[in-house]
N, C-alpha and C positions, 0 to 999 in steps of 0.2 A: 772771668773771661767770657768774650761774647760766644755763644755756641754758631753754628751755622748747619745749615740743611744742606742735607747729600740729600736726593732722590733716585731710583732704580730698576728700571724696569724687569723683572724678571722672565727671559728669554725658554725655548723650550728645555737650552741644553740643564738650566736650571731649575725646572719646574722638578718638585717632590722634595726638593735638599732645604734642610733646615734654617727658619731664617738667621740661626745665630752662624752658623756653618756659611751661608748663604753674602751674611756683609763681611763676616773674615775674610774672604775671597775678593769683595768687592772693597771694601777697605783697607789695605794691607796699609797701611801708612798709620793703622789707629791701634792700639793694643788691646790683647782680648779683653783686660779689665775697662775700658773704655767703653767696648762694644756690651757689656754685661752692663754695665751702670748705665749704660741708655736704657736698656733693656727694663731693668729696675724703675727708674723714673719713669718710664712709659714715654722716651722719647725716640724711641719705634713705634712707625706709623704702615699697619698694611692696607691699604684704598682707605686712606682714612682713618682706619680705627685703630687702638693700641694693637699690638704684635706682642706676642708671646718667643720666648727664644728657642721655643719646642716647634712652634707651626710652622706644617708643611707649606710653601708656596705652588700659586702654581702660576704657568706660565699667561704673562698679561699683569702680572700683579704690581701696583706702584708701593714702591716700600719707601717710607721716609725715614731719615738717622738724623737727627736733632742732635752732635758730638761739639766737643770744642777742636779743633783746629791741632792740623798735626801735622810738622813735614815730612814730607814725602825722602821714605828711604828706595831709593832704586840699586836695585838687585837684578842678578842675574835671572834670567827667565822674562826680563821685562823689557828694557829700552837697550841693554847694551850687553846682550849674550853676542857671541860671533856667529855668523852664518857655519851650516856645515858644512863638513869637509867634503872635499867631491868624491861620485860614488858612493856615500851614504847610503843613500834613500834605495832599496832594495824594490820594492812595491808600494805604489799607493792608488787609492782608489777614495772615496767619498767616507768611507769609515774609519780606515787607518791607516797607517805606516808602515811597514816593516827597514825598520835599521839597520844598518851595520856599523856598531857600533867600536871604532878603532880602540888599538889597546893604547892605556896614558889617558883616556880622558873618563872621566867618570859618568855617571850615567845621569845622575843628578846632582844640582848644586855641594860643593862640599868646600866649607871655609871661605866661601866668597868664590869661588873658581866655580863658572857657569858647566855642565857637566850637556851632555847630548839631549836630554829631554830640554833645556832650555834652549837649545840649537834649533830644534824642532819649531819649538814656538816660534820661535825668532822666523824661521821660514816659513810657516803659517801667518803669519802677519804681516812680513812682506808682501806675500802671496794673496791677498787682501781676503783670505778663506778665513781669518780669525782676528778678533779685535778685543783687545782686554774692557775696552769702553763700553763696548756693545754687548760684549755677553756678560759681564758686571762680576761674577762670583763664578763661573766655569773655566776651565783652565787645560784644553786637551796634556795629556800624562801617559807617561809610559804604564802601563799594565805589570812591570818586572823590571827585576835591576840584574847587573852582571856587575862583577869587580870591576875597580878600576882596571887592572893589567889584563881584562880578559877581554876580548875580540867577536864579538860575533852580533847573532840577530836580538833585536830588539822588537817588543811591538809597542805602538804609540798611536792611542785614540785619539782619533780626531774631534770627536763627540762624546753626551756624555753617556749615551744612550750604549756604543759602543766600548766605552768604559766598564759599566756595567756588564754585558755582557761580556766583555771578554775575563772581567775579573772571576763573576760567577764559573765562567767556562773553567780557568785556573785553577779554581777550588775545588771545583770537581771533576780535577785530572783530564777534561777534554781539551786541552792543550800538551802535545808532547815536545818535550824539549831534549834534544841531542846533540852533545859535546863529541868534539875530539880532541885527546890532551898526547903529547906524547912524555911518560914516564921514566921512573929511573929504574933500570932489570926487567925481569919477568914473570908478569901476574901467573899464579900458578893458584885452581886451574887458570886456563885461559879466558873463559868467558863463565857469565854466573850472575849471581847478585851481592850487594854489601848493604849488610843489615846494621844500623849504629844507635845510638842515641847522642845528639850531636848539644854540646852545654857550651855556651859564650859567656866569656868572660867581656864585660862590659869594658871596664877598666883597662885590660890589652889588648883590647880589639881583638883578640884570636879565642878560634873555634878548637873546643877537643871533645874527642870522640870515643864514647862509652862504650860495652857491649851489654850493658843491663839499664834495667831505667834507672834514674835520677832524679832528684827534683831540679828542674827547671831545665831539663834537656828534653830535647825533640827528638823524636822520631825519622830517621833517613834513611830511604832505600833509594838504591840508585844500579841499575843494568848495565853491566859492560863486556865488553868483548875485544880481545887484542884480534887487533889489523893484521900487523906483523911485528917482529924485532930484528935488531940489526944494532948490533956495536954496544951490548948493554944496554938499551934504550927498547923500551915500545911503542909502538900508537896504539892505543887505545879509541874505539867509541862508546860513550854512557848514554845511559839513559836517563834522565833524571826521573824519579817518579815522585817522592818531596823537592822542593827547591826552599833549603835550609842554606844559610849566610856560610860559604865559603867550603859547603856539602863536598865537591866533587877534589878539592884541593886536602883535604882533610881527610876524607874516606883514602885519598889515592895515599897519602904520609903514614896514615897508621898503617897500614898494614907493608911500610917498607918499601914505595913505590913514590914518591913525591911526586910533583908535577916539574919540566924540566924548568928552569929558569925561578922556581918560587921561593922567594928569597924568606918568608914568612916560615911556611911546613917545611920546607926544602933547604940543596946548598946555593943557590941560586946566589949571586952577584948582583952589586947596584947598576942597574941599567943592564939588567938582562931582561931578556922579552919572556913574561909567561907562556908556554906552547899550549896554550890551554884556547879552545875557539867554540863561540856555540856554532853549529853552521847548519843546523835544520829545524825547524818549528814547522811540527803539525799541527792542524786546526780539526781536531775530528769532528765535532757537530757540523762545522760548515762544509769538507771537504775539503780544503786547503790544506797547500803544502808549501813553506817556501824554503830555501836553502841555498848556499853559498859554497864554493871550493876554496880548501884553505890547505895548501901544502906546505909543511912545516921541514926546515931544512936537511934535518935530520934523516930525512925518509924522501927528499926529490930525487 
């Protein structure tokens, strides 16, 4: 089969990322083993010369892909995610987004179902601020996920520069993230911390939660404080200080407190609404603060 030439210019949001990393992004239509046996044959070209699939680009750089021909799979994130919902968009400014992200839609693609980071894009690109053509292998991405049934802020890079930095910022705790869930009875004490080590099981998608290490369990601390109580029930606010896959649903089950509505840890119903919401993201390096009021019925 005849091969054909892609060419590429590589943009600033892509300067530094790897040129194999670099045409996965730009090629999504070609399989990594495709993208590797160009690699192989040397029919990667950077201004010219072979390309290695370790070299850094930088921006300015003409990359040539010499592949055989591949149709184009369209997915979500791409031509046909839906615009977002109204009221979304919390803050935006030249770097990012700050979300709000409704409960029922996921946060990224899951099973073919476009999820709110591909909404984003989608209105980035309307918005004629992002172009999948143009920036070739960059892709503005949320920075963190929330469950599907969970409600609250989201952040999403608009760049790649602010990608970067808001992830570094993540890893080193200068991002604080605060939930409020309302529970079942009453956390005793009232306010405090919850120390776990948190082990997923792959295979049933559910999270359980140790008090000694394990092999292959995380570490979870998480700061909370009940509001008030009223009819059996609490409000709780946490604090997350890990953000470990389904932490705050988990830590609130074991210790006899579910989250109301979690049909998972909890006794929750089909079609009942998680009372679980992020509604504040601090930014301490930069001094930002943003947050959303979320009253949950139980406690109007």
């Amino acid at each position: 089969m005849t091969h054909t030439m892609r060419e590429y210019t590589v943009t600033k949001n892509d300067a530094g990322r790897r040129a194999d990393r670099f045409l996965a992004k730009a090629a999504p239509d070609l399989p990594a083993s495709a993208i590797q046996k160009a690699f192989r044959k040397k029919d990667v070209k950077r201004n010219g010369k072979p390309c290695r699939a370790d070299e850094r680009l930088a921006e300015g750089d003409a990359v040539r892909l010499y592949a055989q021909p591949a149709s184009v799979v369209a997915g979500p994130g791409r031509r046909d995610a839906p615009a977002l919902p109204p009221g979304c968009i919390v803050h935006e400014d030249s770097r990012l987004i700050v979300l709000r992200k409704p409960p029922g839609i996921p946060s990224q693609t899951d099973n073919g179902e476009p999820g709110i980071e591909d909404m984003a894009r989608t209105y980035l690109e309307q918005s004629g601020e992002w172009s999948p053509e143009r920036e070739n292998g960059f892709r503005p991405s949320l920075c963190h996920r929330l469950d599907r049934g969970t409600e609250g802020l989201l952040l999403f890079a608009k760049t790649a520069e602010a990608l970067r930095t808001l992830t570094e910022m993540i890893r080193n705790r200068e991002v604080v993230k605060t939930y409020r869930c309302v529970v079942e009875g009453i956390p005793k004490p009232p306010e405090g911390e919850w120390h776990d080590f948190l082990w997923k099981d792959a295979k049933q998608k559910r999270v359980y939660a140790r008090k000694t290490p394990s092999p292959g369990a995380k570490p979870a601390l998480s700061r909370y404080k009940t509001l008030r109580s009223a009819g059996g029930k609490s409000l709780l606010e946490i604090e997350l200080v890990t953000g470990r896959t389904h932490q705050i649903r988990v830590q609130c089950a074991s210790r006899g407190h579910p989250v109301a509505g979690d049909g998972k840890y909890g006794k929750g119903r089909a079609g009942e609404a998680l009372a679980l919401c992020a509604v504040r993201i601090e930014l301490r390096a930069g001094g930002e603060t943003f947050q959303i009021d979320k009253k949950f019925a139980e406690f109007d």
